[in-house]
DOLOZA-109916 format. One record per residue: residue in one letter; y, z, x of N, C-alpha, C, O, CB in turn. Coordinates in steps of 0.05 Angstrom, whole numbers, plus 5000, padded with zeros to 4 digits. Each point is the difference from the previous one (the first is absolute). Glycine has a CB too. Example, Ala and Ser with C-alpha at 12.3 -4.5 7.8 and 13.67 -1.06 7.14 Angstrom:
A488651565264502450004982502450005018500050135021497750124941
S504449615031502450015016502250144985502250045010496549535014
// end
This chain:
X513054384909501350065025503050014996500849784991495550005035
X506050434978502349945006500749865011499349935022500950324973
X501949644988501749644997501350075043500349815016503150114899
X496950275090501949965029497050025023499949905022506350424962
X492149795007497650005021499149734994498849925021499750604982
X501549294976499349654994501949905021499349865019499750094924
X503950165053501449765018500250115023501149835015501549964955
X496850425044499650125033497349825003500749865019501450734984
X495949364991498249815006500349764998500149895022497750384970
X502549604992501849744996502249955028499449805013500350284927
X502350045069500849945013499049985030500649815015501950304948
X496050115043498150085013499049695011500449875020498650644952
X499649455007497949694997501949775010499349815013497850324937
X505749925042501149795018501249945016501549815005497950164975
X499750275034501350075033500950185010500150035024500849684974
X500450514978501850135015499150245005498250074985505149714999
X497750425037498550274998500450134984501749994983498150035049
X497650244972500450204980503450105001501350004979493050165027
X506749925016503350085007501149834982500850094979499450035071
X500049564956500949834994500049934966501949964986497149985065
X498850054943499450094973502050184984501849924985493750055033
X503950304987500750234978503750015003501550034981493050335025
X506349625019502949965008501149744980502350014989496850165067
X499249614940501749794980499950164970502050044986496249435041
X499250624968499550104978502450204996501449934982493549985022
X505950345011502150164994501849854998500650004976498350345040
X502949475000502049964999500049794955501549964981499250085099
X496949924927500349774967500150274984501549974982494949505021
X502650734998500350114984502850184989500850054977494649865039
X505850175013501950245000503549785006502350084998493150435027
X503749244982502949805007501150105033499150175016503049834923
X499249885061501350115028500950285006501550144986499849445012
X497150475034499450255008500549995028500049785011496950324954
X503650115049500450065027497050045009498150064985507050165011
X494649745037497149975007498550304992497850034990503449585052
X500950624967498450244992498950054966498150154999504850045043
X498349694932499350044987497149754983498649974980506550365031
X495549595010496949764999498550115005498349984983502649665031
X498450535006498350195014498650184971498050004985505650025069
X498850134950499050144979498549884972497850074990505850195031
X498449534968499149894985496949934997498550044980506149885025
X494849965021497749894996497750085021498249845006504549814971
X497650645035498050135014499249835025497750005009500950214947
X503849645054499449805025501550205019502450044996497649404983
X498750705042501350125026502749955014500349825016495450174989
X506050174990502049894998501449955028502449975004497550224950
X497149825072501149905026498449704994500149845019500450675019
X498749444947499149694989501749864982500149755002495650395002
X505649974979502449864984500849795001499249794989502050485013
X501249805018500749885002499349665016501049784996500850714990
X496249585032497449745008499149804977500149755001497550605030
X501549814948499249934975502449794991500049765002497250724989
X504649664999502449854995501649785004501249834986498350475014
X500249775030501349695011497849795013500549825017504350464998
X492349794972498249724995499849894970499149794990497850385050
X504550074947500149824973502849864994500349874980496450475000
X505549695044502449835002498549745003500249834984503650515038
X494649635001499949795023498249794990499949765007500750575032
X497749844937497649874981502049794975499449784989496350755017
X506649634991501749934974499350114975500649884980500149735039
X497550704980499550164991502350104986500449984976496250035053
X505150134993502250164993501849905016499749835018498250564969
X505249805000502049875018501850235011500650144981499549414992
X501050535047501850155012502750004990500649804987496650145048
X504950264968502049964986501250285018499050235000499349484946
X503950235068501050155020503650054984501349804995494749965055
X505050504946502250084981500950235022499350005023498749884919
X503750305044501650135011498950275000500650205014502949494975
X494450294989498050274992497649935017498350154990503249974957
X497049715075498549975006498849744993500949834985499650615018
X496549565018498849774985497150064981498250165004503949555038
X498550104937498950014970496849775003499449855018507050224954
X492449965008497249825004500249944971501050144983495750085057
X502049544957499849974975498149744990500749785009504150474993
X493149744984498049904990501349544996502149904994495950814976
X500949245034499949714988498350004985497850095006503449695025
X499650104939498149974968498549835009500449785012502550294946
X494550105033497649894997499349675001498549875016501550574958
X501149515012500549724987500149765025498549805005504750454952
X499649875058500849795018497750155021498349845007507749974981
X493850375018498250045030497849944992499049955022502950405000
X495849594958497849904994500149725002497949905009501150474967
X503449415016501249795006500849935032499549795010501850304941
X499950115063499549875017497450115030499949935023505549914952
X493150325013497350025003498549734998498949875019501550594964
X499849484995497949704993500749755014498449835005501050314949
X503649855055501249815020498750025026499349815014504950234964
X495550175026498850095029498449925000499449865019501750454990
X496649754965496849965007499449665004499649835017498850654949
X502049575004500949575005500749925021498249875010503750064952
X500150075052500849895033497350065017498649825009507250324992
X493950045001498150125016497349834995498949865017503650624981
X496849534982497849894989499849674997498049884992502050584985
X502449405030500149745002500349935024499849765005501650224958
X499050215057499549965031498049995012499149865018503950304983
X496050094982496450115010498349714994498349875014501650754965
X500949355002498349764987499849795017497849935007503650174950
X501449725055499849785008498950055036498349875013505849954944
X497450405049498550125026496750045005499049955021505350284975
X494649854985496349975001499549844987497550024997501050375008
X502549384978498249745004501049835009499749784989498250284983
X503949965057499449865026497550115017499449895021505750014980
X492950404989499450045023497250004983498250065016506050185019
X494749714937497850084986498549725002501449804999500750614968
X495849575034497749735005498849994973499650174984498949885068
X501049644948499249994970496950134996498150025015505049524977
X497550544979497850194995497849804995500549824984502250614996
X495049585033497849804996499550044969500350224989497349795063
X501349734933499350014968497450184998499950124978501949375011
X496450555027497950084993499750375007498150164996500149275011
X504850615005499550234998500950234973501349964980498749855070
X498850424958499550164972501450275005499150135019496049644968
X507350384996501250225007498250234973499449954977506349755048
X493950524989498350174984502650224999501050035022493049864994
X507250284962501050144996499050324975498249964984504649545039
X498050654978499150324990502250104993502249995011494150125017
X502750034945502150264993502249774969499949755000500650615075
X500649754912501249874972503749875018501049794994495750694954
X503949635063502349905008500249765020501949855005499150594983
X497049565020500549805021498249744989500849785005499950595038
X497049674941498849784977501549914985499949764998496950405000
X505049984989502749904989502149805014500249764995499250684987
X502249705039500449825020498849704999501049784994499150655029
X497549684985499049705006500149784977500849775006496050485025
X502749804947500549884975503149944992500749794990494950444998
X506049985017503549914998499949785022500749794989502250724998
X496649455037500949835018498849754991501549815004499150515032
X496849614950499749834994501549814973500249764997496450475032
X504550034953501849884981502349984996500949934978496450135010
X504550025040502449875015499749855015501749834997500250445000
X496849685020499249745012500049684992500849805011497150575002
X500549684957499349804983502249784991501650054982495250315005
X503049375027502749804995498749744974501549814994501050255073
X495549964923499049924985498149974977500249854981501850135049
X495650224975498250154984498350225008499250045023500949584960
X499450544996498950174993498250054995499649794986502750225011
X495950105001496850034987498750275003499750085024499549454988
X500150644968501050235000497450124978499649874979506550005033
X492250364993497850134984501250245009500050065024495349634973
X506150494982500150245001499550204979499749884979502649955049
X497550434968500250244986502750064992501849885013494550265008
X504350024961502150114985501950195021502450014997494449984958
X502150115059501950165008500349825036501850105014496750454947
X500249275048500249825022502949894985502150065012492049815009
X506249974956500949794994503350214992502149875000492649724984
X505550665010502750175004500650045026502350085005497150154956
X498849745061501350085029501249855003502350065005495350135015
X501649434979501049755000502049864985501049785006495550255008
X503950164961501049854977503149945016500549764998496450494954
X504749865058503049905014499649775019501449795000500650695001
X496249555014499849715028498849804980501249795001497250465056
X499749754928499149884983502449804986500249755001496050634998
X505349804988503149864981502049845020501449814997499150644967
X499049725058502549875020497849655008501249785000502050865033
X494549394971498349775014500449784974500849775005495050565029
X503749744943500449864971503149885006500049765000496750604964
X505349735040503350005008499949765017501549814993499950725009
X497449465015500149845029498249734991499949845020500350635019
X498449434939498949844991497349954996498949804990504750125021
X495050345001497450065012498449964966500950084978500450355075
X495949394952498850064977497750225006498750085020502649444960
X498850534994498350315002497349924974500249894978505350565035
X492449655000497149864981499050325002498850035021499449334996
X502050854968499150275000497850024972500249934976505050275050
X492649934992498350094987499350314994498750115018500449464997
X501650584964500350294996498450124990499549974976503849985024
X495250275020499350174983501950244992500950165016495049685000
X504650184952501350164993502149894969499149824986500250365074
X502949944934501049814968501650055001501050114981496749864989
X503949975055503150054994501349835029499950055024499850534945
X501549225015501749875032502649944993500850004977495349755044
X505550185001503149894993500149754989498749845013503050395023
X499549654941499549754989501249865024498949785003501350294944
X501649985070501449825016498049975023500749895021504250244964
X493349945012498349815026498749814986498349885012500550465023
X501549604942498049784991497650054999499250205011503249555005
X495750084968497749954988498450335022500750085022499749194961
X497550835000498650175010498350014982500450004976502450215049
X494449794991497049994991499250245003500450095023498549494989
X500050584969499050244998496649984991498649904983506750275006
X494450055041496749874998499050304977500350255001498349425067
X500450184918499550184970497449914989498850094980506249955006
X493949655039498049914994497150255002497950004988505049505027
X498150695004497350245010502750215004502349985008492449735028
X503450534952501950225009500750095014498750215000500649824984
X502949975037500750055013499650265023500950025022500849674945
X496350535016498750195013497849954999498750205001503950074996
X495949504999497749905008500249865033498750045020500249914925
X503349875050500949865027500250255021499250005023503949574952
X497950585016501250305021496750105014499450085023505650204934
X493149695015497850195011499049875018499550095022499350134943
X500749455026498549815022500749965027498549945018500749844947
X504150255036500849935027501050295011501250025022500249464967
X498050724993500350265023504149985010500950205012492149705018
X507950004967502550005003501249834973498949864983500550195072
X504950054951500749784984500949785012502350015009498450274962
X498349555031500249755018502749825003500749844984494750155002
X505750055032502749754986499749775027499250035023505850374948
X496049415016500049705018503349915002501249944979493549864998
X506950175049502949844994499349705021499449975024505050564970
X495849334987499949675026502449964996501150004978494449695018
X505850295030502449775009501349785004501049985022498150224984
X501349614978499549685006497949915002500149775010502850225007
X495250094978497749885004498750075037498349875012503849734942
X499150595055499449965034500250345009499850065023503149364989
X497550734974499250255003499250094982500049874979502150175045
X496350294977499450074980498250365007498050045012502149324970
X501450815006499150285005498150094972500449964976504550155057
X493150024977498550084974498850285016499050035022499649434949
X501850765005499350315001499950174981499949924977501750045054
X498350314977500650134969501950225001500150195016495349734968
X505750055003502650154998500450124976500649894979501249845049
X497650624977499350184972501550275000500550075023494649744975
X505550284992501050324994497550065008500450145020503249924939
X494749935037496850225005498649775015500249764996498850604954
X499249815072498749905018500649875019502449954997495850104977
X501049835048500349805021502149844997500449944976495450075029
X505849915011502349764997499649895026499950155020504050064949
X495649475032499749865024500949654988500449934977495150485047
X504749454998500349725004499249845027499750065024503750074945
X496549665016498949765022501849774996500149914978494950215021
X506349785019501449795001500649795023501450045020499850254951
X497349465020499749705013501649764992500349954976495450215028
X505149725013500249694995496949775004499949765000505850375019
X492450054986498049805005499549934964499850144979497750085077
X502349454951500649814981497150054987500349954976503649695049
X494150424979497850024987500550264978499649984975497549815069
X503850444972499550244975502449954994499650094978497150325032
X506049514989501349844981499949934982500850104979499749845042
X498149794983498149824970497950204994499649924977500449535038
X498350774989498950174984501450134980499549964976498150085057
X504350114975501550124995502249924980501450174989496949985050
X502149614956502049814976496849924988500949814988505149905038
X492350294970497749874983499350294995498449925017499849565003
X501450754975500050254995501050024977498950074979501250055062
X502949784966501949964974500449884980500650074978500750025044
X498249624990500149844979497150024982499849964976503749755054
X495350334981497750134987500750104971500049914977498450225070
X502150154968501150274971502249794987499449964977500550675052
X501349304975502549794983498249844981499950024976503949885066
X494849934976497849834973499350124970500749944977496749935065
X500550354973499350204987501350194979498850104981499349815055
X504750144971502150084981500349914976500150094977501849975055
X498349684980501849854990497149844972500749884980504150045079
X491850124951498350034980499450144987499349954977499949885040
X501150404993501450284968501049854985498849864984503050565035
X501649584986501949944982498649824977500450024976503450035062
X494249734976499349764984497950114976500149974976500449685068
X497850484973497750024984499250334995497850074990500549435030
X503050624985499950214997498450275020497649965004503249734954
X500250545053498650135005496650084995498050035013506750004987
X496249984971496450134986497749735011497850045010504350244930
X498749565057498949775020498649995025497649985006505649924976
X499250145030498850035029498750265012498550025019505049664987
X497650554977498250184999497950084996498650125016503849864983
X496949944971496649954999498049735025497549995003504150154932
X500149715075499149815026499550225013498950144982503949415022
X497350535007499750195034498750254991498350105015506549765013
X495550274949498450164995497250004983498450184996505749965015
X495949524976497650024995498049855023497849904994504050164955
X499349955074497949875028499050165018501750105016500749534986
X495750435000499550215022501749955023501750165009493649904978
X504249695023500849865034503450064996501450085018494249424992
X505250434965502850004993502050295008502150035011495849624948
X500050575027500850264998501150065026502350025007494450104960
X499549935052500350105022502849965017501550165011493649804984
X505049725002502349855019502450094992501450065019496349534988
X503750454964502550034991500350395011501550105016498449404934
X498250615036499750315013499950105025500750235005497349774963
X501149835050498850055030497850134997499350115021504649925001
X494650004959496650175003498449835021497950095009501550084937
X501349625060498449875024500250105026498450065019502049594957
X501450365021501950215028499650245007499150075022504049754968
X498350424978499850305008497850024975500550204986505150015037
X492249634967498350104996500550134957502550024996496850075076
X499349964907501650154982501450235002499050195013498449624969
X505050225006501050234999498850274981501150225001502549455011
// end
């Protein structure tokens, strides 16, 4: 996509109009200009212009400049108007905040939020690992554990311990210790559970679990009920045990276990479930 149709949407996205938009864009591009050659510049109607213009004064967009040759328009760098964009939001967003939870009721423990679609399952999993003022507990996939890997470092930052169990072979050393479940193959786990499963517990008192994939379905479920909680950290510590009996005794080990048991198979495969493949 052309780099100026990226930032006409981008700006777009953070408020301003299409007018409003392409008018900052000319002026960054061409420097200070009279309103008719904004117009032109940037295919904004030039009985709209000047409208355009003096909301990107009033925004702190742009700035006016009145001379002997007329008055001039002229862009504010990127830099500082994205700066003081984020001032705004922040204020805004620390008002909103304290304003609706005087007015929000506590969320009962046993209730259950169902969410759809990869962005907003995400979501739900970032909020739980900024939130987090003490631990972590954490079963994810390779490409779950790159959406997270920044809130993840910042939650590590803040003193948070982090107990991650991975499927996949590649993590940041700076989160500390990581168990890679290598005990079963990991597209065996995929076939049995029909998704890639990830688990985030919160202190021990929340806890979202879904699947979150480039391909197929993306959904979540997320409770403070203290029961699928403690499921949900024993899930983990589980696969951690288990890791951590690889490492000891070896894969070929525990491999020939489960596959030389019928009852073993079915259960690690899901053939009990969806039957042989």
């Amino acid at each position: 996509m052309d780099p100026a149709a990226i930032a006409l949407r981008d700006l777009q996205a953070l408020g301003f109009s299409q007018y409003e938009a392409r008018a900052y864009l000319a002026l960054l591009r061409g420097g200070r200009q009279k309103g008719y050659e904004v117009a032109k510049a940037s295919g904004v109607p030039r009985s709209m212009v000047y409208q355009a213009l003096e909301r990107l004064v009033t925004r702190g967009a742009a700035y006016r400049i009145e001379d002997k040759e007329g008055v001039f328009y002229g862009a504010v760098p990127p830099e500082e108007l994205l700066s003081r964009l984020q001032r705004d939001v922040m204020g805004k967003l620390s008002r909103a905040k304290e304003s609706l939870s005087r007015l929000t009721p506590e969320r009962p423990a046993e209730a259950i939020w169902r969410v759809r679609g990869p962005d907003r399952t995400l979501t739900e999993a970032l909020s739980l690992v900024e939130q987090a003022q003490g631990a972590l507990t954490l079963s994810l996939w390779q490409e779950q554990l790159d959406a997270l890997h920044d809130a993840l470092l910042n939650a590590r930052e803040r003193g948070v311990r982090i107990r991650l169990v991975l499927f996949g072979d590649r993590a940041d050393p700076r989160l500390g210790k990581v168990y890679y479940h290598h005990f079963v193959d990991p597209k065996v786990v995929e076939g049995r559970l029909r998704a890639r499963l990830f688990v985030v517990v919160r202190d021990h008192q929340e806890v979202v679990v879904g699947n979150l994939s480039s391909q197929g379905d993306s959904w979540a479920v997320r409770t403070r009920d203290p029961a699928l909680v403690l499921v949900a950290e024993e899930y983990v510590r589980h696969d951690v045990v288990l890791a951590e009996m690889t490492l000891a005794y070896g894969v070929d080990k525990l491999t020939a276990l489960w596959t030389g048991r019928e009852d073993l198979r079915q259960m690690v495969t899901g053939e009990e479930v969806h039957g042989a493949p």
